[in-house]
C-alpha positions as CSV (number, residue, x, y, z in Angstrom):
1,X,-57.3,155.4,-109.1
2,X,-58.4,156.7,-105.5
3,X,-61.8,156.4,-104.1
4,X,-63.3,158.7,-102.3
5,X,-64.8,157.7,-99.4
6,X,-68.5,157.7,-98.3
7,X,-68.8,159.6,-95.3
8,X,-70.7,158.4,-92.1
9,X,-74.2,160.2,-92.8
10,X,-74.2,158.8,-96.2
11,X,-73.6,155.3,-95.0
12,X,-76.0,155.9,-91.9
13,X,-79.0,156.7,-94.5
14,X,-77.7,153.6,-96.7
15,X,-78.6,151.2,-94.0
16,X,-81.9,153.2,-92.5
17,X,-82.9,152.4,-96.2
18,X,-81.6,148.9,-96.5
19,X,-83.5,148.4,-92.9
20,X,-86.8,149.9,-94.4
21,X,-86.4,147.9,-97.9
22,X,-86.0,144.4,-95.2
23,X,-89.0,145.7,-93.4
24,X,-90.7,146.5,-96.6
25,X,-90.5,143.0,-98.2
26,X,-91.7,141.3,-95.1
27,X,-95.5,143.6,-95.1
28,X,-95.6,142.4,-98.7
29,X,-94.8,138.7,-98.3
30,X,-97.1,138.6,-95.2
31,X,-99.9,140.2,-96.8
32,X,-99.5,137.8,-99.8
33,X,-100.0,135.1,-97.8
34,X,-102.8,136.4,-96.6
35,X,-101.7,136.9,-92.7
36,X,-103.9,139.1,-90.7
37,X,-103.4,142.5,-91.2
38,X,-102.9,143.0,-87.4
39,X,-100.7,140.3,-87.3
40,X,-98.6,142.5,-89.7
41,X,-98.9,145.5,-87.6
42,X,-98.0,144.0,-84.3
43,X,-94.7,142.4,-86.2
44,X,-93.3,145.2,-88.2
45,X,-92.0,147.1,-84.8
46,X,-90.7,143.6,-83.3
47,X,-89.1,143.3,-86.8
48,X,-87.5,146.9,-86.7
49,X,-86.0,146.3,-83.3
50,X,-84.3,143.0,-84.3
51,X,-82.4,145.0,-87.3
52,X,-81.7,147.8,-85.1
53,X,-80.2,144.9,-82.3
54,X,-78.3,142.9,-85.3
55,X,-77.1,146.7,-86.4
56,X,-75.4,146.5,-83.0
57,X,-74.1,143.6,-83.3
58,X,-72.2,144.2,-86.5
59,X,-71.5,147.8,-87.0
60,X,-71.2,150.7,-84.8
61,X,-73.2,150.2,-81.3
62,X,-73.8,154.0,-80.6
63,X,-75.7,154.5,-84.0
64,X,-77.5,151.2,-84.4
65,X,-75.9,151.3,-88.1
66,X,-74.2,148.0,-90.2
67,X,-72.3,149.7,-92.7
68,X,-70.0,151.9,-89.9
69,X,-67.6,149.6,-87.9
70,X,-67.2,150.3,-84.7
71,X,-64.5,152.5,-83.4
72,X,-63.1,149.4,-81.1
73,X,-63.2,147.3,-84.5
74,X,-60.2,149.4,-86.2
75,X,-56.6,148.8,-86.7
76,X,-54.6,150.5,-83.7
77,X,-52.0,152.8,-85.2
């Protein structure tokens, strides 16, 4: 059985939202401990930019996404 694949914007809002849900469960484990809620707010953009930089890292560099490879990462035909 064939599988169709998931196209790029598809995968692109995948990881915004796997980004968000990361970003997400770090306000509320903060906040349950009790850390300062300008603490929190000074963290969340530092915390954003380290996904976006390990999104880089791992998938495609021009759109700061994990789940697309980058182009350089593919078989050569």
């Amino acid at each position: 059985m064939a599988r169709k694949p998931i196209n790029r914007s598809r995968r692109q809002i995948g990881d915004q939202t796997t980004k968000g849900g990361l970003i997400g469960l770090m306000i509320y484990g903060l906040n349950a401990q009790n850390v300062d809620p300008m603490l929190i707010s000074l963290l969340v953009p530092i915390a954003s930019s380290v996904l976006a930089w390990a999104s880089t890292k791992v998938g495609d560099p021009n759109l700061a996404c994990l789940f697309i490879p980058d182009d350089k990462d593919k078989p050569k035909s």
